[in-house]
C-alpha positions, -999 to 999 in steps of 0.1 A, spaced: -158 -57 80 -161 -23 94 -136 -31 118 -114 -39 92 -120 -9 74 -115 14 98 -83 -8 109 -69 -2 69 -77 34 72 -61 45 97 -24 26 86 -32 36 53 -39 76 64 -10 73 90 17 55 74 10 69 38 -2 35 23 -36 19 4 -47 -4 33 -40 -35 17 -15 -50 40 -43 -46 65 -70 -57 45 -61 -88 27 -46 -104 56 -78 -93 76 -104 -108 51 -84 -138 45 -88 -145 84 -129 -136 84 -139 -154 53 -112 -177 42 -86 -176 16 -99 -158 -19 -63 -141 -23 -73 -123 -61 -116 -113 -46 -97 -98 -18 -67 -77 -39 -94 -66 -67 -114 -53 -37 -85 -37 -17 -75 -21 -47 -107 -7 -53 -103 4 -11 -70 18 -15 -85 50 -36 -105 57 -10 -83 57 17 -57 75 2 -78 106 -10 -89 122 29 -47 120 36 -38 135 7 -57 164 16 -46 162 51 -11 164 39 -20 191 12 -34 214 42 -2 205 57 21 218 30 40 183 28 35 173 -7 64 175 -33 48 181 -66 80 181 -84 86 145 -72 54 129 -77 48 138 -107 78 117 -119 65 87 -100 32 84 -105 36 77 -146 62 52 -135 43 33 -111 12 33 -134 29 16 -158 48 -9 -139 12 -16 -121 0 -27 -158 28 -49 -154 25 -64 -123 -11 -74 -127 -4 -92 -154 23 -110 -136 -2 -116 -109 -29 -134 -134 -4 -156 -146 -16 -196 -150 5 -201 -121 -17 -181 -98 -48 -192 -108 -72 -221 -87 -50 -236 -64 -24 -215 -68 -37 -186 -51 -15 -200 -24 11 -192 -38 4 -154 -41 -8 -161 -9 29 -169 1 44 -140 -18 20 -116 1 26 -132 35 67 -132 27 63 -95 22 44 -88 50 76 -107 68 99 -76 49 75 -52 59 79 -60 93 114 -68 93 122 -29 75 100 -14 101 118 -30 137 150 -19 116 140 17 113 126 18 151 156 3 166 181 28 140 203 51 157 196 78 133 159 89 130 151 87 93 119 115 106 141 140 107 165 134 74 169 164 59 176 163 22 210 176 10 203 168 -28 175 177 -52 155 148 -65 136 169 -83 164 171 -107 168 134 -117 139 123 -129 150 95 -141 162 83 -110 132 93 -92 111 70 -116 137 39 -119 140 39 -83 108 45 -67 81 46 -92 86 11 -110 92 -12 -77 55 9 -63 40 -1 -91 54 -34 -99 44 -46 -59 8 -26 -64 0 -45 -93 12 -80 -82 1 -80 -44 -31 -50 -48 -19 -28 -24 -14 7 -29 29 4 -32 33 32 -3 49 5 16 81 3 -15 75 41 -19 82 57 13 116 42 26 123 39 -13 125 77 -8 136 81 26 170 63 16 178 65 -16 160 102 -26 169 115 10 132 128 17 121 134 51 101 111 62 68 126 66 78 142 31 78 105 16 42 94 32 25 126 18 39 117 -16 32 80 -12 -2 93 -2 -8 108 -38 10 88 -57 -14 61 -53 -43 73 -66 -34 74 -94 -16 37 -93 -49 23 -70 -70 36 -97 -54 20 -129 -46 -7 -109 -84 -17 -93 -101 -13 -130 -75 -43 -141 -77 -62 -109 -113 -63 -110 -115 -69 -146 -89 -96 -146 -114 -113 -117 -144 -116 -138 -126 -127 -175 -99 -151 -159 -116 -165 -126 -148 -163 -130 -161 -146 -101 -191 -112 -105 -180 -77 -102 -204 -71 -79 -183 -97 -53 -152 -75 -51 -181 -43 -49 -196 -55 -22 -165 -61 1 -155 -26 -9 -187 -12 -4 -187 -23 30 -149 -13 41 -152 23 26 -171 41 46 -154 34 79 -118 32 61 -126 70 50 -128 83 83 -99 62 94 -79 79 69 -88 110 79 -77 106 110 -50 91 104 -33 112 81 -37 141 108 -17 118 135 10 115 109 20 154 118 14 151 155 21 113 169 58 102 179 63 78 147 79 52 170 52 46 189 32 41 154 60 15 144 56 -4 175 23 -11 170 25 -17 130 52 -37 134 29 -59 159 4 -64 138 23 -66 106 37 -97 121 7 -114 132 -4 -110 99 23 -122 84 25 -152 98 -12 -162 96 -8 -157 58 22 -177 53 8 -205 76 -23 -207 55 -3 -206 20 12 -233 35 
């Protein structure tokens, strides 16, 4: 479990997500299939890993202000929304499989995105913005904030994974722009999101608080320094070799998900 942590925190430091898409996958693997312990625990995981990189990216002077603060009320809504959809009747008991099959199928995007954007001509890194986001709020939230949270709430990660190439290509942010953002935006959505997670996992499945505490209790400590480091490779590692290695793992994942959904 510290393996794991430290595994989550360093993806979710470097890459500007919660740690989930590391997690989950990772605990599902070590103690068997739990899909909703696991997500009201990651969520609970994701705060923590996100708060060292946001204050490696604030020393950095990479955080637009203007533009999460347009997202974040956006995503924390939509995670409302998404949690909800995530405790319907069809992904209780024996369906967990199913939200086991969603997550694994995402994982398969996730990966598919990422050997995309490693094998692109153009390196969305260095996209330089022409526009101002800033000024289209609207736009900002309908197009970025809403799909974080509505993915944060139904799969409990922290939604950096929808939010960074969410604003690489449509908001035309640089890229190390969109993980500092991503970065902040979710604590706010990891927040909102683990108190209804974890709520939702003692009232509809009948599991203890102190379950979902205990796997986070063990995964925070090392997924804190993780972070930490992590978030400081994100300004100084070639972000191809990053993606060669995510997009590895992300796959292994993937796979091992869908195969035991299936």
């Amino acid at each position: 479990m510290m393996a794991i942590g430290s595994a989550a925190g360093l993806v979710g430091g470097l890459l500007g997500v919660g740690g989930s898409i590391v997690m989950i996958p990772a605990m599902t693997e070590l103690l068997g299939p739990d899909q909703h312990l696991y997500q009201a625990a990651a969520m609970i995981v994701n705060l923590f890993v996100v708060i060292p990189a946001v204050y490696q990216h604030a020393r950095a002077n990479a955080i637009r202000f203007e533009v999460v603060r347009w997202i974040v009320p956006a995503g924390m809504v939509s995670v409302v929304i998404g949690v909800a959809v995530s405790e319907r009747p069809i992904f209780a008991g024996e369906g967990q499989r199913y939200l086991m099959a969603v997550f694994g199928l995402f994982l398969f995007y996730v990966t598919g995105y990422q050997v995309w954007k490693l094998w692109s001509p153009a390196n969305p890194g260095e996209v330089v913005s022409t526009s101002a986001p800033s000024r289209h709020p609207a736009r900002i939230a309908l197009l970025v904030g809403i799909p974080t949270g509505l993915v944060a709430g139904l799969l409990g990660v922290g939604g950096g994974i929808v939010a960074v190439p969410l604003q690489v290509r449509l908001l035309k942010i640089p890229l190390r722009t969109a993980i500092a953002n991503s970065a902040t935006t979710i604590i706010g959505i990891s927040a909102l999101g683990a108190v209804l997670k974890n709520h939702a996992l003692v009232t509809h499945h009948e599991l203890a608080l102190t379950q979902s505490l205990q796997l986070a209790g063990l995964l925070i400590p090392t997924a804190i320094v993780g972070s930490y480091l992590g978030s400081r490779l994100t300004h100084t590692l070639p972000l191809r070799t990053v993606q060669a290695a995510f997009i590895l793992l992300m796959l292994a994942a993937a796979m091992r998900m869908t195969t035991r959904a299936l």
